[in-house]
FIKOLPA-233036 format. One line per 2 residues: their letters; for each residue x, y, z of C-alpha. Coordinates in Angstrom, 1 decimal, padded with zeros to 4 digits. Example, Ala and Ser with C-alpha at 12.3 -4.5 7.8 and 13.67 -1.06 7.14 Angstrom:
AS	012.3 -004.5 007.8; 013.7 -001.1 007.1
***
This chain:
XX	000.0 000.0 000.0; 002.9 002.4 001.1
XX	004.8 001.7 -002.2; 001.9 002.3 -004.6
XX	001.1 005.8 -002.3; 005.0 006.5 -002.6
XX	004.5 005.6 -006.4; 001.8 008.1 -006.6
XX	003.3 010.7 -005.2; 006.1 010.2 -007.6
XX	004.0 009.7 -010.3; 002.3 013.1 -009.3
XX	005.4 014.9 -008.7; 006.9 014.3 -012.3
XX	003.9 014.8 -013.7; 003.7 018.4 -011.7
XX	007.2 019.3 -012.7; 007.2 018.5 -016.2
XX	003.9 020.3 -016.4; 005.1 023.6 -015.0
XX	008.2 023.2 -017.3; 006.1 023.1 -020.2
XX	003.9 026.0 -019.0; 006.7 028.4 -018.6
XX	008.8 027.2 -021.4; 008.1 029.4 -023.8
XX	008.3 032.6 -021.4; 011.4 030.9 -019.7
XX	013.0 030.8 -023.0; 012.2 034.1 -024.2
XX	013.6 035.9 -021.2; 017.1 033.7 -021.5
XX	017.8 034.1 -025.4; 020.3 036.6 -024.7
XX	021.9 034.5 -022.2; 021.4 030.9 -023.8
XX	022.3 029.7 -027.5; 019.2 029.0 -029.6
XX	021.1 025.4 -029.6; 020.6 024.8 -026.3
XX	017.4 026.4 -026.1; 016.1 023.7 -028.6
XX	017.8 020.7 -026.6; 015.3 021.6 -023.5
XX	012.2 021.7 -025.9; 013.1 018.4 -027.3
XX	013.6 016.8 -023.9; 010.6 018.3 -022.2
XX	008.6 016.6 -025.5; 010.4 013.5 -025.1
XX	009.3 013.4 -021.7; 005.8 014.1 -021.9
XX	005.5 011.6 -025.1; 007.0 008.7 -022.7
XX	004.5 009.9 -019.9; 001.9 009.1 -022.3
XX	002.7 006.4 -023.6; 003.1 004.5 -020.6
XX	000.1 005.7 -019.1; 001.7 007.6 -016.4
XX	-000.2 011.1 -018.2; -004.0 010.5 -018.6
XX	-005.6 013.8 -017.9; -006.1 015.9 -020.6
XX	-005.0 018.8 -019.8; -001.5 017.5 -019.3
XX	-001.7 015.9 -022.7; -003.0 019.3 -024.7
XX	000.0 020.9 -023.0; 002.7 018.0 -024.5
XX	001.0 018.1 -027.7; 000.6 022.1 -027.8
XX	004.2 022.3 -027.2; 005.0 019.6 -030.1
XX	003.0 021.6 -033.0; 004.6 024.9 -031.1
XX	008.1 023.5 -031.8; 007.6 022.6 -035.3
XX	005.4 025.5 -036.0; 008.0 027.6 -035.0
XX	011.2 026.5 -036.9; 009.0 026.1 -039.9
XX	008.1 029.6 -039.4; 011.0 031.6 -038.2
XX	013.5 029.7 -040.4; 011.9 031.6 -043.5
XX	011.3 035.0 -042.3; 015.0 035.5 -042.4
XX	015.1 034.7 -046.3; 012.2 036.7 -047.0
XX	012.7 040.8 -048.1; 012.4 043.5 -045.7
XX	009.0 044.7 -047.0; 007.6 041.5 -046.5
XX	008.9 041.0 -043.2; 007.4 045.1 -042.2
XX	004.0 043.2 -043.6; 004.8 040.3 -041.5
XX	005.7 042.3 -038.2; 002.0 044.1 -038.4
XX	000.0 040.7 -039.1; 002.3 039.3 -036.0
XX	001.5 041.9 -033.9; -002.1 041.5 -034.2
XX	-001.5 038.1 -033.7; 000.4 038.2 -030.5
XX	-002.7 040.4 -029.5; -005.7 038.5 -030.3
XX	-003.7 035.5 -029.4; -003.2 037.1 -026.1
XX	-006.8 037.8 -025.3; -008.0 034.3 -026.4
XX	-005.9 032.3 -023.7; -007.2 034.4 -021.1
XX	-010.6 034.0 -022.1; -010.1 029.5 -022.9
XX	-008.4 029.9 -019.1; -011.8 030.5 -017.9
XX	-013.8 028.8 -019.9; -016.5 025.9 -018.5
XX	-015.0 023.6 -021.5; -011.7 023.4 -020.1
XX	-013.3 023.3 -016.2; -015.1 020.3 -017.5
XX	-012.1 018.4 -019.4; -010.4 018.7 -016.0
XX	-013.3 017.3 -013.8; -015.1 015.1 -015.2
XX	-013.6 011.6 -014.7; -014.5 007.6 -014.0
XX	-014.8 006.2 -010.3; -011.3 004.4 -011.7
XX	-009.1 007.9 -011.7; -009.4 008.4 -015.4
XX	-010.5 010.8 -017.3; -013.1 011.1 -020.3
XX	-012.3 012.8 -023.6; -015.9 014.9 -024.3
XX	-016.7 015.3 -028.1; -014.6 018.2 -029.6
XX	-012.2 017.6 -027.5; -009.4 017.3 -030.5
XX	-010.4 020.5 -032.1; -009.8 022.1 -028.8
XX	-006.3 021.3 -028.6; -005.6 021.8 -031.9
XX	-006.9 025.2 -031.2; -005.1 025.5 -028.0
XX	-001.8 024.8 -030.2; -002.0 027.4 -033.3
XX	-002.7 029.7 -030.6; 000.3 029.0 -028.0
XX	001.9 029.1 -031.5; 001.1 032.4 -032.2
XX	002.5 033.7 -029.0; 005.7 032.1 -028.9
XX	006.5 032.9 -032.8; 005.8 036.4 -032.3
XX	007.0 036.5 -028.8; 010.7 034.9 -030.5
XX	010.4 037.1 -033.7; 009.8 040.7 -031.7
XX	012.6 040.0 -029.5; 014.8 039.2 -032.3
XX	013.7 042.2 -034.3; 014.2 044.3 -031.9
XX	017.9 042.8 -031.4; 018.6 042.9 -034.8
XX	017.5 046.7 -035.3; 019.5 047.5 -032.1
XX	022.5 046.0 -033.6; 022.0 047.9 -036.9
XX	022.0 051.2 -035.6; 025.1 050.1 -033.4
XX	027.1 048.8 -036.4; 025.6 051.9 -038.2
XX	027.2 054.0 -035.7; 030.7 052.5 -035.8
XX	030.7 052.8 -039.8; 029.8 056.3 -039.6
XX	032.3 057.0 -037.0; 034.8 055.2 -038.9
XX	034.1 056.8 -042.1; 034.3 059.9 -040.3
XX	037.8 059.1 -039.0; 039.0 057.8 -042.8
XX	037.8 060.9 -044.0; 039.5 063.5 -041.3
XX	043.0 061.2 -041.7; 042.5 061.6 -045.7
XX	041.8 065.2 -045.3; 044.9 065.8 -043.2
XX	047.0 063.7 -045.8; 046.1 066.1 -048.1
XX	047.0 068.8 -046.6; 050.6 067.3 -045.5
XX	050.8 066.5 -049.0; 050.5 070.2 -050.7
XX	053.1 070.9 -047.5; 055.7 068.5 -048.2
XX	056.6 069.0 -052.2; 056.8 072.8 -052.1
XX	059.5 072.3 -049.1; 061.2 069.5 -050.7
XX	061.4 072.0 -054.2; 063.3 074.7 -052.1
XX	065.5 072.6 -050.0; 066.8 070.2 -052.9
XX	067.8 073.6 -054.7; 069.8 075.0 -051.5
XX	071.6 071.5 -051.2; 072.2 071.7 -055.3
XX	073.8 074.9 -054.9; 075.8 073.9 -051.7
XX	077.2 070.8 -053.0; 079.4 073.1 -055.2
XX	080.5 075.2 -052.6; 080.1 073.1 -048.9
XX	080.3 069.5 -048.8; 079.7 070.0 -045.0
XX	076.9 071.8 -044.9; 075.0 069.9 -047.6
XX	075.8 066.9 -045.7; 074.2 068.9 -042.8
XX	071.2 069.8 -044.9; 070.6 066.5 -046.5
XX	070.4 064.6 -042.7; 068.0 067.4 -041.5
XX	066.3 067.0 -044.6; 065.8 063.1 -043.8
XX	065.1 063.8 -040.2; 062.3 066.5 -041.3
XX	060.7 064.0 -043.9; 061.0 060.8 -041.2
XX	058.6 063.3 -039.1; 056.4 064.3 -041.6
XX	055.8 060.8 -043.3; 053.6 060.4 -040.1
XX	053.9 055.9 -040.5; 051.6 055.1 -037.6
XX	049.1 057.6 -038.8; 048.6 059.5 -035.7
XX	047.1 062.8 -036.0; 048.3 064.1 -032.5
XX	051.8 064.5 -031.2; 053.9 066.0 -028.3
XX	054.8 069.5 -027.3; 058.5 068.7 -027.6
XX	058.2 066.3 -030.8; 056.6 069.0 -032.6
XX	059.2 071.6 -031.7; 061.4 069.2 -032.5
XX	060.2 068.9 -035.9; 060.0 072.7 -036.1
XX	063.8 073.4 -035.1; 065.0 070.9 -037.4
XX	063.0 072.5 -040.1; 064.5 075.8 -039.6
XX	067.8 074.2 -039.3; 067.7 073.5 -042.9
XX	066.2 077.3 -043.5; 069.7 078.6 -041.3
XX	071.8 077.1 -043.7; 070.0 078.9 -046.7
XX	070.2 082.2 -044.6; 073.1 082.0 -042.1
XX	072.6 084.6 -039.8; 069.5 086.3 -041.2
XX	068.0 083.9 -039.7; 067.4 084.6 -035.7
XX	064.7 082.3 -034.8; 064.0 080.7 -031.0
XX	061.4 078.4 -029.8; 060.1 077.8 -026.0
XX	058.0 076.4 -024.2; 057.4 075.7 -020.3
XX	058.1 072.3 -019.0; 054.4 071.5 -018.4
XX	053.8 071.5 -021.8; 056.5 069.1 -022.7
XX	053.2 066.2 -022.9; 050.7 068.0 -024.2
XX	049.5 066.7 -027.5; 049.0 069.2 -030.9
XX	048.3 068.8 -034.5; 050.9 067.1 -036.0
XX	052.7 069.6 -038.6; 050.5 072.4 -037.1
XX	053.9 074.7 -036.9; 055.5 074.0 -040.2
XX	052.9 075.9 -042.4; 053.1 079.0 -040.4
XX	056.9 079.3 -039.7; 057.1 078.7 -043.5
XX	055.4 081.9 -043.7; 057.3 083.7 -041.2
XX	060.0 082.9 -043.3; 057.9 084.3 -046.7
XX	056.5 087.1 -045.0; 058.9 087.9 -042.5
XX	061.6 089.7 -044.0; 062.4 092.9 -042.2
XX	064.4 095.1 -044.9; 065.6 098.0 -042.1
XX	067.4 094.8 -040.3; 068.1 092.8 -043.0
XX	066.8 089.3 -041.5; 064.0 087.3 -040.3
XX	063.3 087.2 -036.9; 061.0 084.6 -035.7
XX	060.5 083.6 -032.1; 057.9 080.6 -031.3
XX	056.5 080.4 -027.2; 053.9 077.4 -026.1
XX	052.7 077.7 -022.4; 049.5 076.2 -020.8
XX	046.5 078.2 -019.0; 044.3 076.6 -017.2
XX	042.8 073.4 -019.7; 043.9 075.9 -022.6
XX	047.0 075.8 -024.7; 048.3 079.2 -026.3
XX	050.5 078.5 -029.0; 052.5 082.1 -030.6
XX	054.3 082.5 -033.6; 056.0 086.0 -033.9
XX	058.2 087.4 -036.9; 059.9 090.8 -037.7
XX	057.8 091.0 -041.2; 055.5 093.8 -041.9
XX	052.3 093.7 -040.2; 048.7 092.1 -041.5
XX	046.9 095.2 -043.1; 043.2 095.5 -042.8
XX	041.3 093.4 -045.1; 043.7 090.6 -045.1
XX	042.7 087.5 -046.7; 044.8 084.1 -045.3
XX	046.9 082.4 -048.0; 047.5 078.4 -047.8
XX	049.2 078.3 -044.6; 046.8 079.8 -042.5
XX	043.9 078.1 -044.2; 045.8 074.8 -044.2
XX	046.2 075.3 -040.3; 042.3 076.6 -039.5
XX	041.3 073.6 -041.5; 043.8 071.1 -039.6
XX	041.9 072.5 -036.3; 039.2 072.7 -037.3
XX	039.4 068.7 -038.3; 041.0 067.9 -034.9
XX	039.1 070.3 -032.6; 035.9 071.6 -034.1
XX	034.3 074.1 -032.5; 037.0 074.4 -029.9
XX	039.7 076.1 -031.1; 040.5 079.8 -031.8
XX	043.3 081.2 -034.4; 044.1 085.0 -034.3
XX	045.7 086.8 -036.6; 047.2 090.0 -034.7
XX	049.2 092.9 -036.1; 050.2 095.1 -033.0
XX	052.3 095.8 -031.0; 054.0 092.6 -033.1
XX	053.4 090.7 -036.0; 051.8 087.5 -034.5
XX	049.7 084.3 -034.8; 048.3 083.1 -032.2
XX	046.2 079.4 -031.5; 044.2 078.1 -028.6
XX	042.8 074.6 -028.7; 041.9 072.5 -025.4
XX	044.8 070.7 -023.7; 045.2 067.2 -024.2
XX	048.0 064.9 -022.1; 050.0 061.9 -023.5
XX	048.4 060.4 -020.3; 044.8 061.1 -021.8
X	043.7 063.5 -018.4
***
């Protein structure tokens, strides 16, 4: 007596659990598809079917609402793949059409399982039964679960095909969002290119003609010139494609750039560059200098003195960096209209730092040009 009771209880138990499982499948399963592969989401439907069809078969599941449920589940499964397996080769338009039909699907779905939930049909399946335990299948009875089935089909398909559309358009407008950034960054770099590029050959012009004409005169000094010429173009060449560099690199850059001008002009040629020690990391345009040195050196010429004068100061206030360039040339009239390397250097900043940035061009008491742009660190703070 105790072993059949135990048996029962058993019997009962599985038949209680698998139950719920099948119940709360399909919401189980929605809520974890982030978290679980569609793999293993698949292996748990099959087992809770292979389950309930054994329980059936072997008697051990006799009531019919336990039996709908297996069955429900069974069309569910195969209604499902069927389904969702050829909305992703169909076109966009038809799968917009799809979506609306879906959604009023999921809604109408919706409202009919609450309304079978309290329906005297279902009340009746459940109670009416034999003085032996089981249970009677009324007339109709098959129609009702094959209702019950296109219906928990309904929900789950459009339940499964929201949630992926919704992860799919989430993951278009992020991938969206990394091509136009990227496309943005390919297009600044090619930009900036381009305007190395109209730097470079115009300098390269000048400075193979100064070392054409020393070569006859001073080996020394076109050996000079020829190394500061390599050390300029290593710079400007610009290999790992950074758009940013140091304080010092830059000035770097800069005095070995007017290097190569002092040997063309010996001593007309007074030129100094500072900078204070804090500034040492902060980063700047790369070749933001060159273009406007090279017209200090154009422009510059004082005729009373007989030289170019050009002095070059960086220093740091508060998050802002001033960067000066000074020269002993006549002074910007009123009216004056940039050339290229003043509209080469806006455009640079205004690539790198638009919107924050300011370039003046100032005429007293000196000749001067003068750029702030927000600090940035090697260290990123």
């Amino acid at each position: 007596m105790n072993n059949g009771l135990s048996m029962s209880y058993y019997i009962g138990g599985v038949r209680f659990l698998i139950t719920t499982a099948i119940i709360a499948y399909p919401f189980i399963s929605f809520i974890l598809h982030k978290f679980i592969s569609n793999k293993w989401i698949n292996r748990v439907s099959f087992i809770l079917i292979l389950l309930g069809g054994i329980m059936i078969f072997t008697g051990k599941f006799n009531d019919p609402v336990s039996i709908k449920l297996i069955v429900s589940l069974f069309f569910s499964y195969l209604l499902f793949h069927l389904i969702t397996d050829q909305l992703y080769r169909i076109s966009k338009e038809w799968r917009i059409i799809l979506e609306a039909l879906l959604t009023c699907g999921l809604i109408m779905g919706t409202l009919t399982v609450v309304a079978l939930a309290g329906n005297f049909r279902i009340t009746k399946l459940i109670t009416e039964k034999f003085p032996d335990g089981s249970f009677s299948f009324i007339p109709g009875y098959y129609d009702d679960m094959l209702e019950t089935s296109v219906i928990f089909s309904c929900i789950l398909i459009a339940s499964k095909y929201f949630y992926t559309y919704l992860q799919e358009k989430a993951e278009y407008k992020k991938q969206r969002k990394i091509k136009e950034t990227l496309l943005e960054k390919e297009l600044i770099q090619a930009q900036l290119e381009a305007l190395h590029a109209k730097i470079n050959p115009h300098f390269l012009y000048n400075s193979l003609n100064t070392i054409a004409g020393l070569a006859l005169i001073d080996g020394e000094k076109t050996r000079q010139m020829a190394l500061a010429l390599s050390r300029f173009f290593r710079y400007s060449i610009n290999k790992e494609q950074t758009n940013l560099t140091s304080v010092i690199e830059e000035t770097e850059m800069i005095n070995t750039y007017l290097d190569i001008e002092k040997i063309r002009f010996g001593n007309q040629l007074d030129y100094k560059i500072k900078y204070d020690p804090e500034c040492e990391k902060e980063l700047i345009p790369r070749m933001l200098l060159q273009p406007l040195v090279e017209n200090c050196i154009k422009y510059g010429w004082n005729e009373q003195a007989n030289s170019i004068r050009i002095r070059i100061d960086i220093r740091k206030e508060s998050d802002r960096l001033i960067i000066s360039i000074k020269d002993s040339g006549t002074p910007f009239k009123s009216g004056f209209i940039p050339g290229y390397g003043l509209q080469s250097t806006y455009d640079k900043l205004e690539l790198l730092f638009p919107n924050h940035h300011d370039l003046s061009i100032i005429s007293h008491p000196e000749k001067e040009v003068r750029i702030m742009i927000k600090a940035i660190s090697q260290s990123g703070s």
